[in-house]
N, C-alpha and C positions, 0 to 999 in steps of 0.2 A: 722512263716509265710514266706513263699518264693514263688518264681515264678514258675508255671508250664504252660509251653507254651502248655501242652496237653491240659488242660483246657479250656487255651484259643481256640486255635483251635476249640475244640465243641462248645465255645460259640457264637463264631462267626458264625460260619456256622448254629446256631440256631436262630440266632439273621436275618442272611441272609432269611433262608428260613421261618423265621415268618413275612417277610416282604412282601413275594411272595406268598399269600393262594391258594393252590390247585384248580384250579375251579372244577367243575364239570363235568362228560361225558355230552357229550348230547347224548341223544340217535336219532338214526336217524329211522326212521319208515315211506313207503310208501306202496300203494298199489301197487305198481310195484314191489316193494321188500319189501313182509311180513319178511321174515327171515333176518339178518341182524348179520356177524359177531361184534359183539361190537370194538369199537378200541383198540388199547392196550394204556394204561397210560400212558402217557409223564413222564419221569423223570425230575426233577431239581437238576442240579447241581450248584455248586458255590464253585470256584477255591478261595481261598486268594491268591492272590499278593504278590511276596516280600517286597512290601512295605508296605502295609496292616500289613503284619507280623511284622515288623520292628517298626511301630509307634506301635504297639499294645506292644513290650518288651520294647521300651524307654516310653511308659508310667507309665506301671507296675514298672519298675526299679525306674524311677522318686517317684512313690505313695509310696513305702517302703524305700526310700532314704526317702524319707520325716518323714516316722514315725522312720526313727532309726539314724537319725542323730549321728554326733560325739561328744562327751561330753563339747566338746568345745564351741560348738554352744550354748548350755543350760549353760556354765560358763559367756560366753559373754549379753546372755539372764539378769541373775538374775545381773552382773555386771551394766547393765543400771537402773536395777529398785534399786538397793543399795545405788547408785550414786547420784539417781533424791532428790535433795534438796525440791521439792514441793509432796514428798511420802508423806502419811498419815496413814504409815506400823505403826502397833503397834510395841513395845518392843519385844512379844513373836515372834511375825510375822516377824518381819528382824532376830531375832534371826534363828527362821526355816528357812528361805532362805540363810542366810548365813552358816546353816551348811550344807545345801543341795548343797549349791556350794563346798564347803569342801569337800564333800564325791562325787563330781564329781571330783574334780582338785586329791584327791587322791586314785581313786579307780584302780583295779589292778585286771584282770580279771585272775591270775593265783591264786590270794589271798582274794577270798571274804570273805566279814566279815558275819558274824553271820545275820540271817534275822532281827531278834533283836537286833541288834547293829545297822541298820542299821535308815534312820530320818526315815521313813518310812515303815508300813509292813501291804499287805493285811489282812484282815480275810474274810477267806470264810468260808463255809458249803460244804467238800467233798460230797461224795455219803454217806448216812445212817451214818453220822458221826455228831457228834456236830460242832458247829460254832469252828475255830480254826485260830490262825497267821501259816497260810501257807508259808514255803518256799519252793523253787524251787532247782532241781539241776543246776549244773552250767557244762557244757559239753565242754572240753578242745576242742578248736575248730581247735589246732593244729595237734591236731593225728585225720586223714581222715580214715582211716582203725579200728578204735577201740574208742570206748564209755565209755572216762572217768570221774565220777562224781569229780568234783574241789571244790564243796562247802562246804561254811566252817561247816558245818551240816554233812556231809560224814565224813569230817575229824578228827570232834572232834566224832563222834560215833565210828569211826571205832581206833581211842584213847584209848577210854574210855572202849569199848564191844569189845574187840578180839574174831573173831572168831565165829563172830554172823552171823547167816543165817535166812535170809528171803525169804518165797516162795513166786512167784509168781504168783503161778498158780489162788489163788481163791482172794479177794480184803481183805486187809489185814491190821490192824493201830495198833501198838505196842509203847505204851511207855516207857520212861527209866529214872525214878524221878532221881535217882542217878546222871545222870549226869549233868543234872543243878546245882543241890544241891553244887555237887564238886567245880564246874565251877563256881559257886557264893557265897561261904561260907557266906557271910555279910546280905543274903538276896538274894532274886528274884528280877528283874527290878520292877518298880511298874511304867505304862505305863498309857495312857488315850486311852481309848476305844471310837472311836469318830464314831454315828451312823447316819442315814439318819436326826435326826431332835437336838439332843443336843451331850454332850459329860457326859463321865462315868469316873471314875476311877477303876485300878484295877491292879492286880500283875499276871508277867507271872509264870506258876506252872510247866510243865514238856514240854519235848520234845519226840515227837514220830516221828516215819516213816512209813509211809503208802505205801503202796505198790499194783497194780493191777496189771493184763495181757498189760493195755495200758494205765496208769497214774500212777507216784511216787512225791510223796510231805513229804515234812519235816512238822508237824503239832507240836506246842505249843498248849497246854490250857494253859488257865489262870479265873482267881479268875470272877465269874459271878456274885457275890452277889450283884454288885448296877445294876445288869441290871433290868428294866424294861421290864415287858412280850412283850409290844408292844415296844421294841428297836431293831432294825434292825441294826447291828454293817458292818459299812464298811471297815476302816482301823484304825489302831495303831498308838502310836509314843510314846518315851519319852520324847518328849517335848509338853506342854502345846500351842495349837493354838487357836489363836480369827480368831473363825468363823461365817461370815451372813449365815444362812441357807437358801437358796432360790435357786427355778429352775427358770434358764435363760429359756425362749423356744424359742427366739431369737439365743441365743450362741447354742441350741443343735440343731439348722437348718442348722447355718451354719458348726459344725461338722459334721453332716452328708451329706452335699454338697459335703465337700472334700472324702466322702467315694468313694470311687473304689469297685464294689462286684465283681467285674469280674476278676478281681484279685487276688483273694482269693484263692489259692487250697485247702483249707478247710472253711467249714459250720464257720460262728462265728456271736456275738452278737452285732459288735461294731453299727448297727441300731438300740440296743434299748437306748442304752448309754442313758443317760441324766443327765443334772449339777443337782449338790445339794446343794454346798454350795461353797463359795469366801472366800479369807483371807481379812479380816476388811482391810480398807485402801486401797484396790487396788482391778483395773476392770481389763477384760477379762482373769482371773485366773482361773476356775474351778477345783473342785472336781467333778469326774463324775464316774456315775457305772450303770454297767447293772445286774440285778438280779429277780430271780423270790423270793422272802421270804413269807414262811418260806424252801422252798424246789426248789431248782433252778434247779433242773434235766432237766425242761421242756428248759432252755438255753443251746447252746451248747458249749457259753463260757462266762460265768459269771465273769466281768473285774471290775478294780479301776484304777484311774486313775487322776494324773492332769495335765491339757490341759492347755497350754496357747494360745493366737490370736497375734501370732506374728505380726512380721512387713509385712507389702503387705497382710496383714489378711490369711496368713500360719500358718496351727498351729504346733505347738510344744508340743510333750510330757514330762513335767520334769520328770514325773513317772507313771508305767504302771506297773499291773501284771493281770492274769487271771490263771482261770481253764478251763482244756478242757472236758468238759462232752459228746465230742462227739464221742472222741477215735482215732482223726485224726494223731497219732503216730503210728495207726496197722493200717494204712492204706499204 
């Protein structure tokens, strides 16, 4: 997500002239004058201002400061809810946030860890693919001139498989049993599958990489045998969490209050978002996801995510991943 001020520009000036509706000719018709050249059509214009211009980029900047804050902010976050002697966190639950502060206080964006390593990991449904713990590449954001993949998925494949090529001309998901195998002599992780209404157990099985014209994901299967037909799987963990299952429609009014679309220089889903479930013990926490199941094609970015309602009723993302099914990387 970032800023394009081109965007802006059309929208303003769309937004301007849907304010002003064209009236109508009138037509002028006498008997004195049967024939009558018609007038020609007024044009409307509408200039932005520099300052129009100006509040419109410290908005935007402000809306995505907001959503990508510093890791610090989110350390300082879970640090008051650890603290408050009147929590009603279960055992599992301060366990989960305190390693989520862990893996904030030591994360290192030149060394990420494994998606599976990591407290947390979406599962989506790519395109024509099974349900899978999707990871992301990770893009050294130090080199401006050239697109290097840093995750630790790149790293240990390209380890492991010298001299592997993948096309990308047609949509493509290849996996590589071997290398987990390696990588875990003792066993596979054995993770809980946590879906729209309970939780599963189950073991991760292999690592693939998928690859298209304008989407690349790291994709895990793992063990489906205790899903139920009608479990809709949102995200992963290896640690066990106590959850209330329940949608706020409260908490997802006012996440979408804070939405900005005008912002956006890509099509995204975060208006369908909506919570599904809190960690036992504590309020304004959400679990939230946008998804069509069984086949989310019809979204152009099927997310997960947990929201907290900060302080000043700001909210904070502890954790955020999506897909982009709408192709806004070839654009």
């Amino acid at each position: 997500m970032k800023t394009n001020y081109v965007l802006y520009l059309v929208a303003l000036l769309m937004m301007a002239c849907g304010e002003r509706p064209v009236q109508e000719l009138e037509t002028v018709s006498t008997k004195e004058s049967p024939v009558k050249e018609a007038s020609e059509p007024t044009e409307i214009t509408t200039e932005l201002s520099d300052k129009q211009m100006e509040a419109m980029r410290q908005k935007c900047e402000a809306y995505y400061a907001s959503m990508n804050v510093h890791d610090s902010v989110r350390i300082a976050y879970l640090d008051r809810i650890l603290v408050d002697k009147q929590s009603k966190l279960t055992v599992n639950n301060r366990r989960f946030l305190t390693q989520l502060k862990q893996e904030f206080s030591n994360s290192n964006p030149k060394q990420p860890r494994l998606t599976i390593e990591q407290v947390l990991f979406p599962v989506f449904r790519i395109p024509n693919q099974e349900p899978g713990i999707i990871g992301h590449p990770v893009p050294d954001k130090d080199l401006l001139t050239e697109y290097t993949d840093l995750s630790a998925e790149k790293v240990l494949l390209n380890r492991r498989l010298k001299n592997r090529a993948v096309s990308a001309d047609t949509a493509s998901l290849q996996h590589f049993p071997e290398v987990l195998d390696s990588l875990y002599p003792a066993g596979k992780p054995r993770i809980y599958l946590y879906t729209t209404k309970t939780t599963r157990k189950s073991r991760v099985q292999d690592l693939g990489h998928y690859v298209s014209t304008c989407s690349e994901y790291y994709h895990y299967t793992f063990d489906r045998q205790a899903l139920q037909s009608e479990d809709k799987v949102l995200f992963a963990s290896r640690l066990p969490l106590d959850l209330a299952y329940e949608n706020n429609p409260a908490f997802d009014t006012w996440y979408r209050s804070n939405l900005i679309p005008e912002c956006a220089d890509c099509p995204d889903s975060h208006n369908e978002a909506r919570s599904v479930a809190k960690l036992t013990g504590f309020e304004n926490l959400y679990f939230m996801y946008a998804d069509a199941f069984p086949d989310n094609r019809e979204l152009d970015t099927p997310l997960r995510a947990l929201v907290a309602k900060g302080e000043n009723g700001k909210w904070l993302y502890l954790w955020y991943s999506d897909i982009d099914n709408y192709g806004c990387s070839c654009l």
